[in-house]
DOFI-457401 format. One line per field, with one value per residue (C-alpha): x negated, y negated, z; residue in one letter. Coordinates in Angstrom, 1 decimal, m for minus. Each point is the difference from the previous one (the first is absolute). Layout:
residues N
px <- c(X ...)
py <- c(Y ...)
pz <- c(Z ...)
r <- c(a ...)
This chain:
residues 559
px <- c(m10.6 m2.1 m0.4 m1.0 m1.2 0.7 m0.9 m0.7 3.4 2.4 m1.2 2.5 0.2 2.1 3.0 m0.5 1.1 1.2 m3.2 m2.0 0.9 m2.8 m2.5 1.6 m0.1 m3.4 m0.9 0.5 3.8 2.9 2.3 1.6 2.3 1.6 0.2 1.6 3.8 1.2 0.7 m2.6 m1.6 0.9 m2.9 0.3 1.3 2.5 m0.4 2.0 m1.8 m3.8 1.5 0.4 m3.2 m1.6 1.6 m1.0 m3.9 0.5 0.2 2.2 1.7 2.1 2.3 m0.8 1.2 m1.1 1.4 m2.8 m1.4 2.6 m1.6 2.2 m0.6 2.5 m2.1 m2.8 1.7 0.6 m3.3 m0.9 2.3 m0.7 m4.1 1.0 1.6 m1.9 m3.4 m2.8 m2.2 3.2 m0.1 2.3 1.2 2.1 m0.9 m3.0 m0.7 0.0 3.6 m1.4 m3.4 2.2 2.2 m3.2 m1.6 3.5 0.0 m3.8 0.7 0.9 m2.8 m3.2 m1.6 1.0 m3.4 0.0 3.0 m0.9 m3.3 1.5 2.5 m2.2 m2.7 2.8 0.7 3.0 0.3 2.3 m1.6 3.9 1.8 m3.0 2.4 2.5 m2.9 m0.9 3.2 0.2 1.5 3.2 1.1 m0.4 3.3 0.6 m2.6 m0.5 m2.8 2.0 3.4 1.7 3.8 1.1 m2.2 1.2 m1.2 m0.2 m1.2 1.6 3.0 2.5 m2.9 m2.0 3.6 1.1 m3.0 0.2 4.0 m0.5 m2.7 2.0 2.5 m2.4 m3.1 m1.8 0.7 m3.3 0.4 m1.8 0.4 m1.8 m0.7 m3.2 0.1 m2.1 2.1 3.9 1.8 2.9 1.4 3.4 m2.5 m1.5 2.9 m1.0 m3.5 1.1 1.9 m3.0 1.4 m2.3 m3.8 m0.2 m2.1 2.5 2.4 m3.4 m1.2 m2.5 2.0 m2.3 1.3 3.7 0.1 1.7 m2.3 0.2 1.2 m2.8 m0.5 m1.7 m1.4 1.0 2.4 2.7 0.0 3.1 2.8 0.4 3.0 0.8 m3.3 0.5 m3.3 m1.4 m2.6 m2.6 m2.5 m3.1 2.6 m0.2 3.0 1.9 3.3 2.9 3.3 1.6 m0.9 0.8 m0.5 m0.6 m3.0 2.2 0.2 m2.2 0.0 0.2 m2.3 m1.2 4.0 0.2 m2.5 m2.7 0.5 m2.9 m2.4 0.9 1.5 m1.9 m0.9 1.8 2.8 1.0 0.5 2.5 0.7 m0.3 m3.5 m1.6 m3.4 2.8 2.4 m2.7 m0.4 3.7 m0.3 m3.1 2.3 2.8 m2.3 m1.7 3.0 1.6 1.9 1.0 2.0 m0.1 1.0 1.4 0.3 2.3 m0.3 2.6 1.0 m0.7 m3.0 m0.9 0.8 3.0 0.0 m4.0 0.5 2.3 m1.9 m2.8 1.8 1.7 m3.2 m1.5 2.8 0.5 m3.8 0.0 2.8 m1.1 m3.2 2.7 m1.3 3.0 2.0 m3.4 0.1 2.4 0.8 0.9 1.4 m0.9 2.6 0.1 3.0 3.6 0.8 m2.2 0.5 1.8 2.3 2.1 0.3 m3.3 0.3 2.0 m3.4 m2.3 1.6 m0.1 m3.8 0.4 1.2 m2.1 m3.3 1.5 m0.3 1.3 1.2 m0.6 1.4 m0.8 m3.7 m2.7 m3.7 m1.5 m3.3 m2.3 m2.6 m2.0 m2.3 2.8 2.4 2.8 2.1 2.5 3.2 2.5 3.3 2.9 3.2 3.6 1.4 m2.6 m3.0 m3.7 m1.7 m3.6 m1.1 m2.8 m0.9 m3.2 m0.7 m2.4 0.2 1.7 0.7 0.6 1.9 m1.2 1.9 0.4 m0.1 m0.7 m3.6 m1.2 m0.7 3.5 1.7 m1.6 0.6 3.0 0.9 1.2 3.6 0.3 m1.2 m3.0 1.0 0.0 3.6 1.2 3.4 0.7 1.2 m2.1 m3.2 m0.5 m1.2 2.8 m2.1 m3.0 2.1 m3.1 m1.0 1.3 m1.1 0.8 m1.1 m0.2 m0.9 3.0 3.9 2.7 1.5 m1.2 m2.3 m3.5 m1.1 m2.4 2.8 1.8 m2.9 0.2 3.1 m0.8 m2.8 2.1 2.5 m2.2 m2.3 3.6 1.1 m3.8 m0.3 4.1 m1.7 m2.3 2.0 2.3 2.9 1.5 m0.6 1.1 m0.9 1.1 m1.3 2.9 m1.7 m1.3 m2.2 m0.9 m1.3 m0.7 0.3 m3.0 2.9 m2.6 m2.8 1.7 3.4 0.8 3.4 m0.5 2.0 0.5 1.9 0.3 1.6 2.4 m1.0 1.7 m0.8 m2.2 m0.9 m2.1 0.8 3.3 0.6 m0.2 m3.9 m0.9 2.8 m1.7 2.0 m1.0 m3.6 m1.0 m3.4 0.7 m1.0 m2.9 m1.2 0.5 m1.7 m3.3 m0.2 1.4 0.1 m3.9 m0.7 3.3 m1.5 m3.5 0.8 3.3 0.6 m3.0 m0.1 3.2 2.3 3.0 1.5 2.9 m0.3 1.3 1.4 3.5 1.8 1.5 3.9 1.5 3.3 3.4 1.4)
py <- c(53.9 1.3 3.8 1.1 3.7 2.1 3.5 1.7 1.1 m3.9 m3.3 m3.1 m3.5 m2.8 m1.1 0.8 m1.8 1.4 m0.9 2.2 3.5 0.0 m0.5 2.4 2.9 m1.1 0.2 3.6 0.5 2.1 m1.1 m3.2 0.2 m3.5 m0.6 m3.3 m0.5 m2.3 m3.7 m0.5 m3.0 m2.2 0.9 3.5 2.4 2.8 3.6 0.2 m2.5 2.1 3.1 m0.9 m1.2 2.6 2.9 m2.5 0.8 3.8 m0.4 1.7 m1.6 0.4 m2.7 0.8 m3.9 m0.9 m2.7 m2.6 1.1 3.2 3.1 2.8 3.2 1.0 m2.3 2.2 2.9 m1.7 m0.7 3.7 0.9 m2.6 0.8 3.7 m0.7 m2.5 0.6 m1.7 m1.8 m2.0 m4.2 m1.1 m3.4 m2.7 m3.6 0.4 3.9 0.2 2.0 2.6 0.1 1.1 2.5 1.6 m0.1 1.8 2.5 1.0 m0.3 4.0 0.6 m2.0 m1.1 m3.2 m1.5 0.7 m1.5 m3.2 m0.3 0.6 m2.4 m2.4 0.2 m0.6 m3.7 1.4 0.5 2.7 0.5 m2.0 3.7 1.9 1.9 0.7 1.2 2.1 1.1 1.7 m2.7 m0.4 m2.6 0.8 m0.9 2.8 m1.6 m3.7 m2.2 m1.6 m0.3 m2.5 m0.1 m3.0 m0.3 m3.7 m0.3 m3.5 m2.7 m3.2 m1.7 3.2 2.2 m2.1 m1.5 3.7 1.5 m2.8 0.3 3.8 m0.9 m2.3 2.5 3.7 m1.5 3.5 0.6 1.0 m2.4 m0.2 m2.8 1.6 m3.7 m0.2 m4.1 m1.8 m3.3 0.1 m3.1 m2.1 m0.1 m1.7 m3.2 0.3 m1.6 m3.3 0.7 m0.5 m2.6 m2.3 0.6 2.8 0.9 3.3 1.0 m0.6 2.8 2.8 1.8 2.9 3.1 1.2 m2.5 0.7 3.4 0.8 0.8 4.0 0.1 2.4 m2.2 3.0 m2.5 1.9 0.5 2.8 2.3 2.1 0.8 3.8 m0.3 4.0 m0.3 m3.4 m0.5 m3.2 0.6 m3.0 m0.2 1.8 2.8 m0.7 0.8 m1.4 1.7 m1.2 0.7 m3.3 m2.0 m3.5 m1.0 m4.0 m0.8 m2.7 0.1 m0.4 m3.2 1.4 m2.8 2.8 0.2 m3.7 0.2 m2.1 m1.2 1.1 m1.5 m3.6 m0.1 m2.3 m2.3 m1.5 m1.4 3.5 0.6 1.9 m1.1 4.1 m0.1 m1.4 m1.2 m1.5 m1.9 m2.5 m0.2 m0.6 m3.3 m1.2 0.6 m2.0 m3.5 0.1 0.8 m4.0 1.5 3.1 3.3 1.9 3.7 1.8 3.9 2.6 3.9 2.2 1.3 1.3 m2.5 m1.1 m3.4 m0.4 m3.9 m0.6 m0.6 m2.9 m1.1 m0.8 m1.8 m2.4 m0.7 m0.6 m2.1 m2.3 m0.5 m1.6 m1.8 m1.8 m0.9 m1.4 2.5 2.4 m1.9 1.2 3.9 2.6 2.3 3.4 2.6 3.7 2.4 3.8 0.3 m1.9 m2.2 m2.8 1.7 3.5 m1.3 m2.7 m2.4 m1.3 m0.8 m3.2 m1.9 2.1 m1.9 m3.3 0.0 2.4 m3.6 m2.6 2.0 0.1 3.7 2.2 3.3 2.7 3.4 3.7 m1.6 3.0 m1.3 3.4 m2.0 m3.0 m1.3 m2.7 m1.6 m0.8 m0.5 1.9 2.1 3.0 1.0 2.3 m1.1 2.0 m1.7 2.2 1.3 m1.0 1.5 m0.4 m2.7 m2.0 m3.3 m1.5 m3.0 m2.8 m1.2 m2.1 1.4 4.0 1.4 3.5 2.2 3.6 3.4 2.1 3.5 2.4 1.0 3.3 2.1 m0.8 0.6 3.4 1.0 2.0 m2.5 m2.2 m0.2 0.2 m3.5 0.5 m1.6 1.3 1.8 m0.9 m0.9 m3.0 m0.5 2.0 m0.5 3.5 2.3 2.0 3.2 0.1 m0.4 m1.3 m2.8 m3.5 m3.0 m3.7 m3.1 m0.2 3.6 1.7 m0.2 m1.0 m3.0 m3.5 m3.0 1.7 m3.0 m0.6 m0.9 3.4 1.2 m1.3 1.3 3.3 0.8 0.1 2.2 2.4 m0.2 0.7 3.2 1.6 m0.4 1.4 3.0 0.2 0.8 2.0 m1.9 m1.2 m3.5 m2.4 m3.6 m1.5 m2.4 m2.2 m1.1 m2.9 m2.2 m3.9 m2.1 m3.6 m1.8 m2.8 m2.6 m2.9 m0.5 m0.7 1.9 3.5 2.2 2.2 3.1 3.1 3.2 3.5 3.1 m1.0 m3.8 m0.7 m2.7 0.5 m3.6 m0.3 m3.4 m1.6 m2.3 m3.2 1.0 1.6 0.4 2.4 m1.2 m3.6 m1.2 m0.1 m2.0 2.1 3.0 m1.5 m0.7 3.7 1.3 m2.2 m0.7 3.6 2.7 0.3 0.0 2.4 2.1 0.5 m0.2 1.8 1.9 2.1 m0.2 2.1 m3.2 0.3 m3.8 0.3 3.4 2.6 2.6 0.6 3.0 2.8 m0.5 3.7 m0.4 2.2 3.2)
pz <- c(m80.6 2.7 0.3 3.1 0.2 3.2 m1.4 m3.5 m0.5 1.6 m0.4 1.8 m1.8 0.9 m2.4 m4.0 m2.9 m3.3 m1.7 2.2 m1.2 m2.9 2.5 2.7 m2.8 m1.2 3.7 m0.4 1.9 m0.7 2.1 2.0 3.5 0.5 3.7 m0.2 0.2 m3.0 1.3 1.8 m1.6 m2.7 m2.4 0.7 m3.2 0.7 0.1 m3.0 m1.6 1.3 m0.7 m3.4 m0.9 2.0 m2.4 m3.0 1.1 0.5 4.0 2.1 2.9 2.9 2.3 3.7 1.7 3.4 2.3 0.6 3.5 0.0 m1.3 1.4 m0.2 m2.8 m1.8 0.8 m1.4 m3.0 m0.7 1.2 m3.2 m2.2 0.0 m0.3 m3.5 m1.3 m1.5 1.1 0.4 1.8 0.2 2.5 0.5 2.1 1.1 1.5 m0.4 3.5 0.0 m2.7 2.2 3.5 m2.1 m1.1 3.5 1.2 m2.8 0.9 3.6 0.3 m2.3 0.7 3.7 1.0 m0.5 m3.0 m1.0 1.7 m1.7 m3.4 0.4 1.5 m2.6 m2.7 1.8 2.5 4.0 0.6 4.1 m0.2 m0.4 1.3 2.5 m2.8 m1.9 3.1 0.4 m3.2 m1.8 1.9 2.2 3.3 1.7 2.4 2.0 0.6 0.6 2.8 1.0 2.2 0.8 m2.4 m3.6 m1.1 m3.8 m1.0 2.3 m1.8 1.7 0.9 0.8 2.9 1.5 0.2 1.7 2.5 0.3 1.0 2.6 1.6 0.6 0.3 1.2 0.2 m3.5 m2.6 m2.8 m3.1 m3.4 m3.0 m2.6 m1.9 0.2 1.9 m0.2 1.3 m1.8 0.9 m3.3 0.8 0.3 m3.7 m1.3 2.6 m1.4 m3.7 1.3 1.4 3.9 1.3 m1.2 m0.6 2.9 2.1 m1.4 0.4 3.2 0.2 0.8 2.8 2.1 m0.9 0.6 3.9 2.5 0.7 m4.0 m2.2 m3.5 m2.6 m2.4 m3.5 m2.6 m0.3 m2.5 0.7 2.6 1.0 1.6 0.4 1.8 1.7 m1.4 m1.9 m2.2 m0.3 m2.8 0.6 0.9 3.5 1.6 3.0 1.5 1.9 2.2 m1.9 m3.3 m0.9 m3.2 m0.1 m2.8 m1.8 m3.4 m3.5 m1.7 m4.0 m1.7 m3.0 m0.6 m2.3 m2.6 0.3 3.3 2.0 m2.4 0.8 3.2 2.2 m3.5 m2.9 1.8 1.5 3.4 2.6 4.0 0.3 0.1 3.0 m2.4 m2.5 2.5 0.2 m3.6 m0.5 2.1 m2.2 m3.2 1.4 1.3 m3.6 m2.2 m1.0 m3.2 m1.5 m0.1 3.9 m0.5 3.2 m0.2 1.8 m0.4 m0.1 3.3 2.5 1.1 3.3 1.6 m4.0 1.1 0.0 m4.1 0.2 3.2 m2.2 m2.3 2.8 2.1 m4.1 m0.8 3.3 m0.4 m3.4 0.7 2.9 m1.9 m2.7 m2.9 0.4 m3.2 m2.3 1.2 m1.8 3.3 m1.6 2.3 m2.0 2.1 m0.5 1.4 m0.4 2.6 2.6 3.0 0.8 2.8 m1.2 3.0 m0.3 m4.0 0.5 1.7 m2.0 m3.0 1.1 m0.3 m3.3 m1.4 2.6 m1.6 m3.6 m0.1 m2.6 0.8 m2.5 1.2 m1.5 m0.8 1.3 m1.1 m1.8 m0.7 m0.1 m2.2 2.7 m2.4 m2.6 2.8 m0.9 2.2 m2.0 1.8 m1.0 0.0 0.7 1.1 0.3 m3.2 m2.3 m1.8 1.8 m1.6 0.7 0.5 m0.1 2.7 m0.1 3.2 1.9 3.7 0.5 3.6 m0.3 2.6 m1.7 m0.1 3.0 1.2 2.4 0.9 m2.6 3.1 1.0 m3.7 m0.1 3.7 1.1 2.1 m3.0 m1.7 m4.1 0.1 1.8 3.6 3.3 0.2 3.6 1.4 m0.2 3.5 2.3 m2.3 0.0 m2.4 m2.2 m0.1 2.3 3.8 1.5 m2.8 0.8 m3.1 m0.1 m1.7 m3.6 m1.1 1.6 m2.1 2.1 m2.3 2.1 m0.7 m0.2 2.6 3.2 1.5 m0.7 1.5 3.1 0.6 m1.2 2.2 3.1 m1.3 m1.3 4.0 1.3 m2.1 0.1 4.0 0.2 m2.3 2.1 2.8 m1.7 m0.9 m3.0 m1.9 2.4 m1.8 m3.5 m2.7 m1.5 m3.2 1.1 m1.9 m0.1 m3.0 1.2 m3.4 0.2 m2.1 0.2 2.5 3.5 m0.5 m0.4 m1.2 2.8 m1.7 2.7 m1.1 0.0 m1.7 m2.7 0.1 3.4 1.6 3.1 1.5 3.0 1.0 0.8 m3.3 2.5 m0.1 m3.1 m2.4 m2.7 m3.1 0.6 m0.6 3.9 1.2 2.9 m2.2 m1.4 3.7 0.8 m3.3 0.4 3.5 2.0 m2.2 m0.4 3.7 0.9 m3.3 1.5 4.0 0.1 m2.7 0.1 3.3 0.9 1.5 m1.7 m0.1 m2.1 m1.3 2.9 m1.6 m0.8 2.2 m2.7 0.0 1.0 m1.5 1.2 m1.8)
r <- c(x x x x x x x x x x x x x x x x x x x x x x x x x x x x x x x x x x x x x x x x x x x x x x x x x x x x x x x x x x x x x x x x x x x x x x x x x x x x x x x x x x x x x x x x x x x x x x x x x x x x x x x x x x x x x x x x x x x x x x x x x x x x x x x x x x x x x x x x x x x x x x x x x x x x x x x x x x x x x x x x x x x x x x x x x x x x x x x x x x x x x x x x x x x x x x x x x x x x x x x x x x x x x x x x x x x x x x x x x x x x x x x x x x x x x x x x x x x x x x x x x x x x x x x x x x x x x x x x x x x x x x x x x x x x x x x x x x x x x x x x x x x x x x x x x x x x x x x x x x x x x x x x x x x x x x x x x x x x x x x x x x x x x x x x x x x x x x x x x x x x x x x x x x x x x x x x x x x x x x x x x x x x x x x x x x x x x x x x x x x x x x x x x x x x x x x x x x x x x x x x x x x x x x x x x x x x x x x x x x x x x x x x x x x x x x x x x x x x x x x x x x x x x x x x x x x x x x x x x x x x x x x x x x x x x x x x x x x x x x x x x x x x x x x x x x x x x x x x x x x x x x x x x x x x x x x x x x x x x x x x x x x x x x x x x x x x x x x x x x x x x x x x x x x x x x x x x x x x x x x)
């Protein structure tokens, strides 16, 4: 425990453990204000379980949770009442005490100069010149008045983000534009799957983003911390604060690792990897030229995750690699399936199954993996199949790849924009947002029920250019999105199930079936996947030239 002292009367520290209460009462406080919501981490305790054993040692204590990145100003408040009830001297407390250390800095900011709160906070071990206008501003987020405004504010600048910037200059060419993404790297993740299957290197899926970003676009290099929509505001951290006359709301979504036990602690070692990781995807290909014998474990997520094929892709590319180097018959392929069935639309099963039996696979349905143990290579999944009790397994293997649990982005969860389940709530034809009129969203982060794909992606960008510059001028949403979504199952190297679809599994095939017919494996489709799709990725795509992917006119149907 590391106690951290920013005056006489509040010391910060990061994360506490249960055994630390004797020393935090011998340390002379009265009181403890957790900062950090439960769930966090997997070695962290719960507030129940601190709250107990805070009482235990005569310590008072109060639950004020903050949102990594995300302290609001109802927080604020909170912490206003929490230190008003609460004898002190006060320890608070989240993962890093840098949370507790900006709600002091905000509660002080109406009391103390600025200076001084800075140097306080600074000589206790935390920056806060980060919020030093919120501080200045009494505390409160500043959003009446932004730190710059431009005409579209594009959050996210993965896949959906960049093509949709570049799809609106190409048709509004005087248009200010701006991408908010913190990353330096943009990643074509589509070609991690080739990665892990020993057909690209992984530096050819990476490019800087500088050099992505459209010419005339603003990139503000930083992380969001919330959405104002009544505002058309978006708050970034540091509190500065950028405005808008439309929002879209692209950042992808967050790969879960801390939600399976265990998982995070080996990945990357002990047999564990995941094609969902670009530093993995290379790692995966190493496991599968050394492993000769042994059990192969291939996990699926419950739904929704992005690119639902990329699981059993693994396992083909795995499983046509051993068996041309005639090891196949010595490796148990285990397919681990959250969910109930191969694949959700049913004409592409049929060919999906013929290399099910070619690779010897066996297909075990209901099976979500809740944790791993890496060094004694065991993999725990809960089993729960229809009409039965929950019950759990326990699984050696020798090589593991893991697709992990999925959600939505926390800024997104805990933003108005979201729905119950914490995704962008749009229409699921027009893009737009339910609420918020001049809010678009697309790729993975947003609800309407498709494949969370690249390829959705693409065709999402233009329909969403087309209804924002018909806004613009006035009119009413004048271009729709269909649902579609592709998942080129790799089969074996050299031939692909080239599966297109959209909303309610129907089929949506871009090719007459004389040239690719999707439900067949196709070397035409493996052509396309490994030899086009990169280049139309990079050069088109982001680019603004729509090949394949013009939107779809809104059908206006008769009274």
């Amino acid at each position: 425990m590391e106690i951290k002292k920013i005056t006489d009367k509040v010391s910060v520290s990061p994360q506490i453990s249960l055994g630390d209460m004797a020393d935090i009462k011998k340390a002379g406080f009265r009181a403890i204000i957790c900062n950090r919501p439960d769930g966090e981490g997997a070695d962290q305790p719960s507030y129940a379980e601190i709250e107990k054993a805070a009482k235990k040692a005569g310590l008072e204590i109060a639950y004020v949770p903050v949102q990594s990145g995300m302290v609001t100003d109802e927080n604020v408040t909170e912490f206003d009442t929490a230190l008003k009830t609460l004898p002190r001297p006060v320890l608070g407390y989240c993962r890093s005490g840098t949370r507790s250390a900006t709600l002091w800095s905000l509660h002080e900011a109406h009391k103390r100069p600025l200076s001084e709160i800075l140097a306080a906070t600074k000589a206790a071990g935390y920056d806060m010149s980060g919020v030093a206008s919120r501080i200045a501003n009494g505390g409160k987020t500043p959003t009446q008045t932004g730190d710059a405004k431009y005409d579209v504010v594009i959050v996210g600048g993965g896949a959906g983000g960049i093509a949709t910037a570049a799809s609106l200059l190409s048709r509004k060419s005087d248009l200010s534009i701006a991408i908010i993404d913190p990353s330096d790297v943009h990643y074509y993740q589509p070609g991690w799957t080739m990665v892990g299957g020993g057909v690209f290197e992984a530096s050819e899926t990476a490019k800087t983003m500088a050099s992505l970003i459209p010419r005339g676009v603003k990139w503000i290099k930083a992380a969001v911390a919330a959405f104002e929509p009544q505002n058309n505001a978006v708050i970034l951290e540091g509190c500065v604060v950028v405005t808008y006359d439309r929002l879209v709301v692209s950042p992808g979504l967050k790969l879960n690792w801390a939600g399976v036990e265990g998982l995070e602690e080996t990945l990357g070692r002990n047999g564990v990897t995941s094609n969902y990781r670009y530093d993995l995807a290379p790692y995966t290909w190493h496991l599968v030229q050394e492993m000769k014998e042994g059990r192969a474990l291939f996990t699926q997520p419950p739904m929704p995750i992005k690119c639902a094929g990329a699981p059993q892709k693994a396992m083909y590319l795995s499983g046509d690699a051993w068996f041309r180097r005639g090891v196949l018959k010595d490796v148990d392929i285990q397919f681990m399936n959250a969910g109930g069935v191969l694949f959700g639309v049913k004409e592409y099963v049929p060919a999906l199954m013929e290399y099910v039996k070619k690779y010897d696979a066996d297909l075990n349905f209901f099976h979500t993996l809740t944790s791993v143990d890496g060094a004694a290579k065991k993999a725990t999944f809960k089993v729960a199949k229809p009409d039965t009790d929950p019950t759990e397994i326990t699984v050696d293997f020798d090589m593991m790849h893991v697709c992990p649990p999925q959600v939505a982005p926390d800024f997104i969860r805990v933003s108005p924009l979201a729905d119950a389940a914490g995704w962008v709530d749009v229409d699921q034809a027009t893009l737009r947002h339910k609420n918020y009129d001049n809010v678009w969203s697309l790729g993975d982060v947003m609800n309407a029920p498709n494949a969370k794909t690249m390829a959705a992606a693409r065709k999402q960008a233009p329909v969403v250019a087309e209804n924002i510059v018909a806004d613009i001028k006035g009119g009413s949403p004048v271009a729709q999105y269909d649902g579609y979504g592709s998942c080129p199952l790799t089969v074996e190297r050299g031939k692909i199930v080239l599966a297109e679809f959209g909303y309610g599994g129907a089929l949506k095939p871009s090719f007459p079936s004389f040239i690719i017919d999707g439900t067949k494996p196709s070397r035409a489709a493996w052509f396309m996947k490994e030899k086009l799709l990169p280049p139309i990725y990079w050069q088109a795509m982001l680019k603004g030239k729509e090949w394949m992917a013009k939107p779809e006119d809104i059908k206006v149907t008769a009274d």
